[in-house]
Biopython code that builds the backbone (N, CA, C, O; Angstrom):
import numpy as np
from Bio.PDB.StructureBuilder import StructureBuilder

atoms = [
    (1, "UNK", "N", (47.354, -5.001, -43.616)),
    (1, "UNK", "CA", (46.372, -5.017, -42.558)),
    (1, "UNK", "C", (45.235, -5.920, -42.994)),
    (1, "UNK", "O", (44.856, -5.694, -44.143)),
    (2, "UNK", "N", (44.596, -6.895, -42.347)),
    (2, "UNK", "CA", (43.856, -7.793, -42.662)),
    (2, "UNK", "C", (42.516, -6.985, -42.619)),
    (2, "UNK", "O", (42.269, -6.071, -41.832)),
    (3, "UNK", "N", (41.632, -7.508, -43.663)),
    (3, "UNK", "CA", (40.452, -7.212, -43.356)),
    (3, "UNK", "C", (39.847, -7.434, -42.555)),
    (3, "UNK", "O", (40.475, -8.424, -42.178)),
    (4, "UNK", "N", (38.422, -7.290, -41.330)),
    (4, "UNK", "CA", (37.979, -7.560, -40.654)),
    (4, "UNK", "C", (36.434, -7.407, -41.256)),
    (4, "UNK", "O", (36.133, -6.321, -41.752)),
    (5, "UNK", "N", (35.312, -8.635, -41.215)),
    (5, "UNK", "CA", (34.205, -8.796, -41.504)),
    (5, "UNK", "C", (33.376, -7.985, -40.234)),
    (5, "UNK", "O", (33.975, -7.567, -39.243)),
    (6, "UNK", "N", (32.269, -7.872, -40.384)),
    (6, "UNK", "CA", (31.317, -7.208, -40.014)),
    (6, "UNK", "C", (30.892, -7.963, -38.578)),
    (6, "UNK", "O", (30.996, -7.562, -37.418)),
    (7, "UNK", "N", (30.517, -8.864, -38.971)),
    (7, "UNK", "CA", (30.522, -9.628, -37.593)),
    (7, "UNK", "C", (30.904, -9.884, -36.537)),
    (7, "UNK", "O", (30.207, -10.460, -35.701)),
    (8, "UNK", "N", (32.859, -9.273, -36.223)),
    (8, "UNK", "CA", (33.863, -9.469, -35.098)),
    (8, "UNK", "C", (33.381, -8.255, -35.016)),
    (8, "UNK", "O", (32.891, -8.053, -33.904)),
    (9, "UNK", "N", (33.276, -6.851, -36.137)),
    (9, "UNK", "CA", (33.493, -5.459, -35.502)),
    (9, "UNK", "C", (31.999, -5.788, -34.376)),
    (9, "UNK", "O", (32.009, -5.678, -33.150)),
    (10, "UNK", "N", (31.022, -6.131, -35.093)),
    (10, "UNK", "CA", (29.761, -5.942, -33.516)),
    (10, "UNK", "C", (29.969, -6.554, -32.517)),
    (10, "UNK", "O", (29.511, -6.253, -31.415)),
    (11, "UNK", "N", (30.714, -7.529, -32.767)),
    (11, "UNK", "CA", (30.625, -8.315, -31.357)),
    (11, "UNK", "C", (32.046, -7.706, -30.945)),
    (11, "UNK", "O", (32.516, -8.508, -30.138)),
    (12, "UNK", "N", (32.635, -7.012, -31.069)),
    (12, "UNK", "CA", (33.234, -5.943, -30.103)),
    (12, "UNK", "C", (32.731, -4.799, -29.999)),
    (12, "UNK", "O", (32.919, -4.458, -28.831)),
    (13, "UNK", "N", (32.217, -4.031, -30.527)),
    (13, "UNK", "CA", (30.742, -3.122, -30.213)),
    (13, "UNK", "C", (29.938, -3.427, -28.957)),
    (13, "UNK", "O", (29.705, -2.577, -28.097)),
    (14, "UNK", "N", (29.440, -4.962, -28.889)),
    (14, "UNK", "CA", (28.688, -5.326, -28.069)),
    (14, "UNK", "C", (29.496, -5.400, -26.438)),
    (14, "UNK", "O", (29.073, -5.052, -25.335)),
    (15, "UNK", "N", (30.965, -6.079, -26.901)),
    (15, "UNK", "CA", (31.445, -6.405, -25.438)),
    (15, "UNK", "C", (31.936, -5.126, -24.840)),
    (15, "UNK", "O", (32.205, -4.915, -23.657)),
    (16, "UNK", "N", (32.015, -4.231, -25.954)),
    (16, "UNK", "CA", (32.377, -2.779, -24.934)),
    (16, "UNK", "C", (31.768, -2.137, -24.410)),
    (16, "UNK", "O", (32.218, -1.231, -23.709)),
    (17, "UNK", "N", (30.231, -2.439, -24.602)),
    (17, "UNK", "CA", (28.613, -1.798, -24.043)),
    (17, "UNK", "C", (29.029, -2.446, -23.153)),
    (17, "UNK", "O", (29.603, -1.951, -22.182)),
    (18, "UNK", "N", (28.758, -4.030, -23.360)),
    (18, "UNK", "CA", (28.493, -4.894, -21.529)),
    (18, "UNK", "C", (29.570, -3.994, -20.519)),
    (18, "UNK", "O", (29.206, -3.456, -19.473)),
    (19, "UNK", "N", (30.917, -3.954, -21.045)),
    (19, "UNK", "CA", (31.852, -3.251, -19.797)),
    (19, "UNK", "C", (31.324, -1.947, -19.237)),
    (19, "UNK", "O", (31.319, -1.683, -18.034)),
    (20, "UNK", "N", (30.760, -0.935, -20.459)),
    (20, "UNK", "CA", (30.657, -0.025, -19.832)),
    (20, "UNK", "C", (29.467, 0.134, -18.744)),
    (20, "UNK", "O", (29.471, 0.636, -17.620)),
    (21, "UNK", "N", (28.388, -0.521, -19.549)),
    (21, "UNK", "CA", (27.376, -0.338, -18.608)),
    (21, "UNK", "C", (27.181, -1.003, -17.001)),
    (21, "UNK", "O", (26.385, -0.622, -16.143)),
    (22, "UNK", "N", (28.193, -2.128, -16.915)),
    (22, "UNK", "CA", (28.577, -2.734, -16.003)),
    (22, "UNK", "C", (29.531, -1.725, -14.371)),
    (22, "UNK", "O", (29.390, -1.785, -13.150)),
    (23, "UNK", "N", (30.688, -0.698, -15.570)),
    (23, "UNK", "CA", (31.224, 0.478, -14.921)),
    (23, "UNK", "C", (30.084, 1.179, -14.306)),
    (23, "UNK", "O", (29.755, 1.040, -13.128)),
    (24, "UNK", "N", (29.410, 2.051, -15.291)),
    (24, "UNK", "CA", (28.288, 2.998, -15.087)),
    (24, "UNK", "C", (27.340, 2.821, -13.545)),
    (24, "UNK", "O", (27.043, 3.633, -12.669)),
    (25, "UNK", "N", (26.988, 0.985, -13.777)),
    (25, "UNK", "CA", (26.100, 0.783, -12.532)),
    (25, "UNK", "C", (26.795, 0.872, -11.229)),
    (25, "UNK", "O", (26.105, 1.225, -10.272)),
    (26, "UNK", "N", (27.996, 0.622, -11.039)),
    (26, "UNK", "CA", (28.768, 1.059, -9.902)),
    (26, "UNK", "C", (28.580, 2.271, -9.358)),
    (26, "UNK", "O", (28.059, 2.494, -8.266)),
    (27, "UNK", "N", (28.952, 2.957, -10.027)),
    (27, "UNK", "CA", (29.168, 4.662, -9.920)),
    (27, "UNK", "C", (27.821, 5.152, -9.288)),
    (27, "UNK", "O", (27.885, 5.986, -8.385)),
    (28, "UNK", "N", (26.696, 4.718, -9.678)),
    (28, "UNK", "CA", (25.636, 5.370, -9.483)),
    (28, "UNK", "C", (25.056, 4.717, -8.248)),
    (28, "UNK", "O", (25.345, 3.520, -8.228)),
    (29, "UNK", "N", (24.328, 5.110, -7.206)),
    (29, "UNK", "CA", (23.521, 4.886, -5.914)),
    (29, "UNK", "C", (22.825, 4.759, -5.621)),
    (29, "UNK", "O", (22.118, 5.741, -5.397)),
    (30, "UNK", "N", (22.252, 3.218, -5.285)),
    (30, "UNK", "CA", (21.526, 2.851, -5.363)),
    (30, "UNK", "C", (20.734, 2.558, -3.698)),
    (30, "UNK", "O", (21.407, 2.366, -2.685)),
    (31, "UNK", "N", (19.332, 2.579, -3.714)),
    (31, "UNK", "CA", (18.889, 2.499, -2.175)),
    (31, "UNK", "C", (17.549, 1.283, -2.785)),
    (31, "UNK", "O", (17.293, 1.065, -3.969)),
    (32, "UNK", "N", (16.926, 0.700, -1.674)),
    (32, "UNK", "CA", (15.966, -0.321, -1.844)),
    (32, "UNK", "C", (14.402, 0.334, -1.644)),
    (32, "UNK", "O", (13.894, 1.162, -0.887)),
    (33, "UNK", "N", (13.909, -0.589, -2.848)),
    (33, "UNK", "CA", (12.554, 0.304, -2.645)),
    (33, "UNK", "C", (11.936, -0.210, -1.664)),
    (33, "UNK", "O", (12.275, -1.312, -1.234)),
    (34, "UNK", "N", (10.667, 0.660, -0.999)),
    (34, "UNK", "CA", (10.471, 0.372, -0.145)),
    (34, "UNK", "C", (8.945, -0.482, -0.567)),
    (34, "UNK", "O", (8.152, -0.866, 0.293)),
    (35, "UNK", "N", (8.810, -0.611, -1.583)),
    (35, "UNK", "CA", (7.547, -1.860, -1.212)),
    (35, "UNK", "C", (8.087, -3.549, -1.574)),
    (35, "UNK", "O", (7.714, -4.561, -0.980)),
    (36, "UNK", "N", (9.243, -3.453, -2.932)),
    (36, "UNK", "CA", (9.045, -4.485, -2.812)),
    (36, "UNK", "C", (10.996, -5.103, -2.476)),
    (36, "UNK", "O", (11.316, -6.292, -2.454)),
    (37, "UNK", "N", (11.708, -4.248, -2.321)),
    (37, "UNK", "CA", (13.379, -4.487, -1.386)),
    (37, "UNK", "C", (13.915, -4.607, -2.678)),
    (37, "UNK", "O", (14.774, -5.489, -2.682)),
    (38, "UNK", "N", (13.770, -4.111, -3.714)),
    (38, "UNK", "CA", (15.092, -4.555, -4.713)),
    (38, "UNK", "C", (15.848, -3.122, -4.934)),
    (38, "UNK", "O", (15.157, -2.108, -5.034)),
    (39, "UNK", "N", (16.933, -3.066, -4.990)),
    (39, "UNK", "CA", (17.651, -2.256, -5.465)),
    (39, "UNK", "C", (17.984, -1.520, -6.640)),
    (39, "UNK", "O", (18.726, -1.942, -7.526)),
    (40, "UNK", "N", (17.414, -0.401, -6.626)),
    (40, "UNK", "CA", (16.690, 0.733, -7.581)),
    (40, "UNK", "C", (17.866, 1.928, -7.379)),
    (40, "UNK", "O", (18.555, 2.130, -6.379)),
    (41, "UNK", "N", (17.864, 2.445, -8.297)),
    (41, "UNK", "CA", (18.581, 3.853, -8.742)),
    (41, "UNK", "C", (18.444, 4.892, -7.475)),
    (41, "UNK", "O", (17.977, 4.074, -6.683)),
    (42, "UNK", "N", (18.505, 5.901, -6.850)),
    (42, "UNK", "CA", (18.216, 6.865, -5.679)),
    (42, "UNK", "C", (17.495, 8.410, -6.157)),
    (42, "UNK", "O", (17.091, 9.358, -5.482)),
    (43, "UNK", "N", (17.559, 8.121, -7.896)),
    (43, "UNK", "CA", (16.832, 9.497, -8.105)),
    (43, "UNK", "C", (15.691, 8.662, -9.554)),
    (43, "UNK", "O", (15.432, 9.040, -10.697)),
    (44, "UNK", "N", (15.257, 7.386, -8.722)),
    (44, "UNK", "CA", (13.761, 7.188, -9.473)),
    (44, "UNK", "C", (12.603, 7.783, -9.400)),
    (44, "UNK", "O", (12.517, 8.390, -8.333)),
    (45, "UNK", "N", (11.699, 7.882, -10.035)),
    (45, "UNK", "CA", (10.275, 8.331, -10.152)),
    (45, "UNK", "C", (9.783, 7.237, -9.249)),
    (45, "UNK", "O", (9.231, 7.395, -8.160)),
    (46, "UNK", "N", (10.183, 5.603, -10.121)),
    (46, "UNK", "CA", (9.206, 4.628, -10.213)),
    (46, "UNK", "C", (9.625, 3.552, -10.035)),
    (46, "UNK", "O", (10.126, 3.364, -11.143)),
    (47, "UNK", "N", (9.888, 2.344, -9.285)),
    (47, "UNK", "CA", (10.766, 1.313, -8.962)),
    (47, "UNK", "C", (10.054, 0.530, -10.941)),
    (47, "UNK", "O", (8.982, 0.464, -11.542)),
    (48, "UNK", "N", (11.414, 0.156, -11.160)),
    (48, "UNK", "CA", (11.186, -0.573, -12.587)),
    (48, "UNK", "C", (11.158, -2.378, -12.622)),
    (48, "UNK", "O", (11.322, -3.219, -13.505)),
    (49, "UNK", "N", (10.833, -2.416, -11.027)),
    (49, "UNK", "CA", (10.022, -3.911, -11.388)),
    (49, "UNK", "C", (8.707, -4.210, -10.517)),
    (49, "UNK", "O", (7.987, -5.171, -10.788)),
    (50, "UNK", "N", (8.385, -3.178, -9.266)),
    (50, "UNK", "CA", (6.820, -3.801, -9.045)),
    (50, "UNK", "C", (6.243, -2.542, -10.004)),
    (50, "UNK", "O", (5.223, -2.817, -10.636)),
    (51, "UNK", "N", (6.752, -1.296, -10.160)),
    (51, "UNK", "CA", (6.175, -0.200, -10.761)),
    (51, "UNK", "C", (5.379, 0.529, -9.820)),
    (51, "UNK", "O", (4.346, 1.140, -10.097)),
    (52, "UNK", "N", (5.775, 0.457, -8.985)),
    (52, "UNK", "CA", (5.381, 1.622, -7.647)),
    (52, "UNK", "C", (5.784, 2.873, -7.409)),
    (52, "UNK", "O", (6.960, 2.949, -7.054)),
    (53, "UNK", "N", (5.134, 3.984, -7.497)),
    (53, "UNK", "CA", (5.708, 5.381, -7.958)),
    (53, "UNK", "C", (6.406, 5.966, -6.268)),
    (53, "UNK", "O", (5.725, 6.242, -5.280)),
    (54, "UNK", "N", (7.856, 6.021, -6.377)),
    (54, "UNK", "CA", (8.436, 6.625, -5.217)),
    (54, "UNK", "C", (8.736, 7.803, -4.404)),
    (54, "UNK", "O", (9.903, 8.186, -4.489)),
    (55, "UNK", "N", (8.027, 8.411, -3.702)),
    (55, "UNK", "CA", (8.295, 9.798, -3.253)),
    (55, "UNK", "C", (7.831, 9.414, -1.494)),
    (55, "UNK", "O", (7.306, 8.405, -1.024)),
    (56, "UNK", "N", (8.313, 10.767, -0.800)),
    (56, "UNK", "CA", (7.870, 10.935, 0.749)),
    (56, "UNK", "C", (7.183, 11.096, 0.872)),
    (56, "UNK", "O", (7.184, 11.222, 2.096)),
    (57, "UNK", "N", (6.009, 11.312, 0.483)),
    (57, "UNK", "CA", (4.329, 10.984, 0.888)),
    (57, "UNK", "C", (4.147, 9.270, 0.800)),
    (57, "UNK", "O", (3.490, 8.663, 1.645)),
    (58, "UNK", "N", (4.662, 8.755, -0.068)),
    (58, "UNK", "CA", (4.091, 7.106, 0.432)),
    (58, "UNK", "C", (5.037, 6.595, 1.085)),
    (58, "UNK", "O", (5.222, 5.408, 0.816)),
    (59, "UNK", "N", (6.197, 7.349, 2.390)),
    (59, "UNK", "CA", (7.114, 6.567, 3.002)),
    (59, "UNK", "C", (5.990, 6.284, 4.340)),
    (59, "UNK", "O", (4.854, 6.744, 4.455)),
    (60, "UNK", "N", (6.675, 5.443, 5.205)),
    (60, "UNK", "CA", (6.522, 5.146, 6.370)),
    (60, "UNK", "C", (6.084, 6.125, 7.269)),
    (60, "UNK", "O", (7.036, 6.891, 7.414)),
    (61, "UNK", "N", (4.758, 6.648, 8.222)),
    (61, "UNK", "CA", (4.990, 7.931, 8.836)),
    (61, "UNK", "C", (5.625, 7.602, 10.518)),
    (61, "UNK", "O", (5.484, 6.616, 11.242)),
    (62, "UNK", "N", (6.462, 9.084, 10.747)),
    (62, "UNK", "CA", (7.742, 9.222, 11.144)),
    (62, "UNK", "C", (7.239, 9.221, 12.478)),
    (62, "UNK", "O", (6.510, 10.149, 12.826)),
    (63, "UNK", "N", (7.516, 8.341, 13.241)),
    (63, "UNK", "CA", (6.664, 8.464, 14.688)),
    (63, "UNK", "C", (8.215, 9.542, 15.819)),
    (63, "UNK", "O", (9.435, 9.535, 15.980)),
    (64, "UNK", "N", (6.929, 10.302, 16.292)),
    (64, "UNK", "CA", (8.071, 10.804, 17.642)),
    (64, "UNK", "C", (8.982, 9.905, 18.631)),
    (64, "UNK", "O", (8.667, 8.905, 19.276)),
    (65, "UNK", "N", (9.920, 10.426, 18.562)),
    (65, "UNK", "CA", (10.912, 9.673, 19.658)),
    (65, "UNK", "C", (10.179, 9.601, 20.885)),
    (65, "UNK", "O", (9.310, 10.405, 21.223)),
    (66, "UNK", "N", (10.676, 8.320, 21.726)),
    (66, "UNK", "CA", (10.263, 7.970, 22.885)),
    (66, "UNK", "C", (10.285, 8.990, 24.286)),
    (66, "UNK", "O", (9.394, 9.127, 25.124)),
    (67, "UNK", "N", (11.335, 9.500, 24.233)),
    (67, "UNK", "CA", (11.550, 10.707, 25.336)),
    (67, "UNK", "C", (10.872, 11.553, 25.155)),
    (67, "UNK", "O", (10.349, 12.124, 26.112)),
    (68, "UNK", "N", (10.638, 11.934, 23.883)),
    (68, "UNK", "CA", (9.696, 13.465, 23.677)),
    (68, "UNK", "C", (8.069, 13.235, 24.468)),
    (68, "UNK", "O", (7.437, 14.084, 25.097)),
    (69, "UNK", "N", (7.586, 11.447, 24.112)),
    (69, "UNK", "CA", (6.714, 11.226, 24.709)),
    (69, "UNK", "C", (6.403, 11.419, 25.857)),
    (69, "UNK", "O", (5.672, 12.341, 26.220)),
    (70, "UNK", "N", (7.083, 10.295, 26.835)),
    (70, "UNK", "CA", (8.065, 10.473, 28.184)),
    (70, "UNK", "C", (8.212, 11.577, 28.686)),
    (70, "UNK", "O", (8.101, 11.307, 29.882)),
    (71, "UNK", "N", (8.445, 13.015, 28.596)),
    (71, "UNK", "CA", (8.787, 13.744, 28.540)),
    (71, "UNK", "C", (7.241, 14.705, 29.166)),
    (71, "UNK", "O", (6.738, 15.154, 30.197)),
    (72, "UNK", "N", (7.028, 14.589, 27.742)),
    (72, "UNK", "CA", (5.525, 15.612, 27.863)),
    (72, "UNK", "C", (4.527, 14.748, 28.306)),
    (72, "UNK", "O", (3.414, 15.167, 27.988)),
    (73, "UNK", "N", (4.506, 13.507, 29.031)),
    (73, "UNK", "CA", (3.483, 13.207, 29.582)),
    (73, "UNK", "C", (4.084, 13.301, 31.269)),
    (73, "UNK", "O", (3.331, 13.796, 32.108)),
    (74, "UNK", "N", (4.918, 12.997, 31.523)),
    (74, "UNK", "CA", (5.796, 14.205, 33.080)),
    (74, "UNK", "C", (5.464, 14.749, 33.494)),
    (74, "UNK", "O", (4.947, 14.820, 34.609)),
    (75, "UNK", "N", (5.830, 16.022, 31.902)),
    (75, "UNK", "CA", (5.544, 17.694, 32.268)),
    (75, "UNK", "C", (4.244, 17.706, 32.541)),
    (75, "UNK", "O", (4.014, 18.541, 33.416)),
    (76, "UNK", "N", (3.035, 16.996, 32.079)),
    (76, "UNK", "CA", (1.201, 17.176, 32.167)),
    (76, "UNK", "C", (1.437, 16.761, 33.464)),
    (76, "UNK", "O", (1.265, 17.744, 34.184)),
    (77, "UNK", "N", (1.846, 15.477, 34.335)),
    (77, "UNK", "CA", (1.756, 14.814, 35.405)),
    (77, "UNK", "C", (1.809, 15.921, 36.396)),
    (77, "UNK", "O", (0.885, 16.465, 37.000)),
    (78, "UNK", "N", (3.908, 16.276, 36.457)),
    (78, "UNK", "CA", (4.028, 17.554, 37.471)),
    (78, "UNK", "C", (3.044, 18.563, 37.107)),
    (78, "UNK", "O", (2.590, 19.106, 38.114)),
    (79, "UNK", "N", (2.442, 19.106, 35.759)),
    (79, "UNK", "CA", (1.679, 20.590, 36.529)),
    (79, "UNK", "C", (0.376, 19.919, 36.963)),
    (79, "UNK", "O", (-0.208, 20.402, 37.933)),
    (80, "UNK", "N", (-0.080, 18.974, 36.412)),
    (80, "UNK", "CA", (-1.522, 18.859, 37.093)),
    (80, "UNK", "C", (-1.509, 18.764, 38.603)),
    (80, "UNK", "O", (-2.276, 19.377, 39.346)),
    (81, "UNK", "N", (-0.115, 17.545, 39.149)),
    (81, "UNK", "CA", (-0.322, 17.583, 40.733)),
    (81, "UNK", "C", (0.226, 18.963, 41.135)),
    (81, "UNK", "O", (-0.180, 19.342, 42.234)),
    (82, "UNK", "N", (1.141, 19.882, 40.426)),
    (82, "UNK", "CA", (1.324, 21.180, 41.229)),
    (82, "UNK", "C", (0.191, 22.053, 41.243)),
    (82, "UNK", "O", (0.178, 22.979, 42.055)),
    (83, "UNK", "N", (-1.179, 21.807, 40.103)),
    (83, "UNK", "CA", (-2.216, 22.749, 40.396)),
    (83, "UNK", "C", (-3.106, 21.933, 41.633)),
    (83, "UNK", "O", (-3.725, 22.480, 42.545)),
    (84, "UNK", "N", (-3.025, 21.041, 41.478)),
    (84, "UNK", "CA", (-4.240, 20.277, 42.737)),
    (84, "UNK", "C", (-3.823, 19.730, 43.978)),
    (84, "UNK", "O", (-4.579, 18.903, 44.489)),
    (85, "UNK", "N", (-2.647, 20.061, 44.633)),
    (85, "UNK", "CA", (-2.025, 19.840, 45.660)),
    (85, "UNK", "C", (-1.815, 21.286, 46.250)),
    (85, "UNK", "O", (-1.208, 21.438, 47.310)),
]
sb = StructureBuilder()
sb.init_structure("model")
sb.init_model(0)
sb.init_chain("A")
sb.init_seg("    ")
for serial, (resi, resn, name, xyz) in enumerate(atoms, 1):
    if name == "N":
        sb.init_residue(resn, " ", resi, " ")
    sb.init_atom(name, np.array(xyz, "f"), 0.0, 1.0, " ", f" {name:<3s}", serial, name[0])
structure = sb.get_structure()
């Protein structure tokens, strides 16, 4: 069996990290942050390139659907003209 120097064993050490970690990033799910669009992990604290700390208090706030609007400004319309008619 030939000897093998120190130098081939790391640099196969090394190329079996690159594969795995290459596997690993697949597997895991990723969503875009929302300040600056790059694609970040889905259970971050902290996007790891503008460094913007991520949670639902600094999302977007959630406006009511259009019908609900629509809707309850109607319902005010019909009772006001059914009380004053």
């Amino acid at each position: 069996m030939p000897a093998r120097d120190q130098h081939s064993i790391d640099d196969d050490w090394l190329d079996t990290d690159a594969e795995s970690q290459a596997e690993d990033s697949e597997d895991e799910p990723t969503v875009p942050c929302r300040y600056c669009r790059r694609e970040i992990l889905e259970d971050c604290d902290r996007c790891p390139y503008c460094e913007q700390y991520i949670s639902s208090e600094d999302g977007p706030p959630i406006s009511k659907p259009r019908w609900i609007i629509a809707g309850t400004l109607l319902c005010l319309f019909l009772a006001y003209w059914w009380i004053f008619n």
